[in-house]
C-alpha positions as CSV (number, residue, x, y, z in Angstrom):
1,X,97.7,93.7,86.2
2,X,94.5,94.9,88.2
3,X,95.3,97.7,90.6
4,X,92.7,98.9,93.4
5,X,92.5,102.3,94.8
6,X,90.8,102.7,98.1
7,X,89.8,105.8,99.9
8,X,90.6,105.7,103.8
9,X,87.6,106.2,105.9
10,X,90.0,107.4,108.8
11,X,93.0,109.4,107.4
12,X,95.9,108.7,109.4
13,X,99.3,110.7,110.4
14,X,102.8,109.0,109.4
15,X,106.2,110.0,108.7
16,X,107.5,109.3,105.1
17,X,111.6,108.4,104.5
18,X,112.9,111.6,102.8
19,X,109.5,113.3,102.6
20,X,108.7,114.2,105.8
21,X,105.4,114.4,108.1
22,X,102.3,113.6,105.6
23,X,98.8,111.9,105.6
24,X,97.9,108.9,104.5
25,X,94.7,109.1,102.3
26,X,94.7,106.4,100.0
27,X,95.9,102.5,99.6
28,X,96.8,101.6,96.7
29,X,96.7,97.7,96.3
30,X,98.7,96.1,93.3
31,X,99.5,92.6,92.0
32,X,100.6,89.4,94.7
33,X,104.5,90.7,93.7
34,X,104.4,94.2,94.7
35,X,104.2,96.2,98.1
36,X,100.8,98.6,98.4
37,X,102.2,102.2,98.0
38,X,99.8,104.6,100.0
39,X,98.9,108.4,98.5
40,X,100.1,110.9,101.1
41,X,99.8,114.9,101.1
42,X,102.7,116.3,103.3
43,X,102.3,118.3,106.0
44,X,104.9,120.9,105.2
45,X,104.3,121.6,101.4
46,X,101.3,120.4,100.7
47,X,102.4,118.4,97.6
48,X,100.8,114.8,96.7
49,X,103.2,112.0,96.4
50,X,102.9,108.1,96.2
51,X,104.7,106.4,98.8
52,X,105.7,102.7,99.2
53,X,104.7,100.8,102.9
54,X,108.4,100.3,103.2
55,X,109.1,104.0,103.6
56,X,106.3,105.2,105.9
57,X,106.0,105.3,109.3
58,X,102.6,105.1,111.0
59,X,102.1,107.1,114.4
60,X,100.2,105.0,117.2
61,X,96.8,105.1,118.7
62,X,97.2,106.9,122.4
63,X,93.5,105.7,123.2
64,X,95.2,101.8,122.6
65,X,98.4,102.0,124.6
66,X,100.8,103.4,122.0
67,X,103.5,106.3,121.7
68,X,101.9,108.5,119.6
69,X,105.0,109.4,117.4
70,X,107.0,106.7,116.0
71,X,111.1,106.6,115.9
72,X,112.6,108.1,113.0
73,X,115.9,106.8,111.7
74,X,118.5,109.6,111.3
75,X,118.9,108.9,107.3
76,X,115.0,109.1,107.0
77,X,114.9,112.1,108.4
78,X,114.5,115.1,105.5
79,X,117.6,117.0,105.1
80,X,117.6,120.4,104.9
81,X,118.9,122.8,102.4
């Protein structure tokens, strides 16, 4: 299987499921049979994780129309300690 790692030009925020508030710096593409995962650093750590597209939630473009922050579902939201 060939996988492809791309750099994004334009970072972008999101919301991961679990994780938290992050942003998105890299894409990774993978085979015809799997979702692209994206490489994230969270806002709130600091940490690095790979995240799938399912489980990220991209905040809009204000300039375009859009709400700026998107809804988060109760059980993605990270639960504290």
């Amino acid at each position: 299987m060939i996988q492809t790692l791309h750099e994004i030009q334009n970072p972008f925020d999101a919301y991961a499921r679990q994780l938290g508030y992050c942003l998105v710096l890299f894409l990774i593409a993978g085979s015809n049979t799997s979702n692209p995962q994206f490489i994230v650093k969270l806002y709130h750590t600091g940490d690095i994780r790979v995240v799938d597209m399912v489980d990220l939630k991209m905040y809009g473009n204000p300039a375009a129309g859009e709400s700026l922050v998107p809804d988060i579902p109760e059980s993605w939201k990270v639960k504290s300690m």
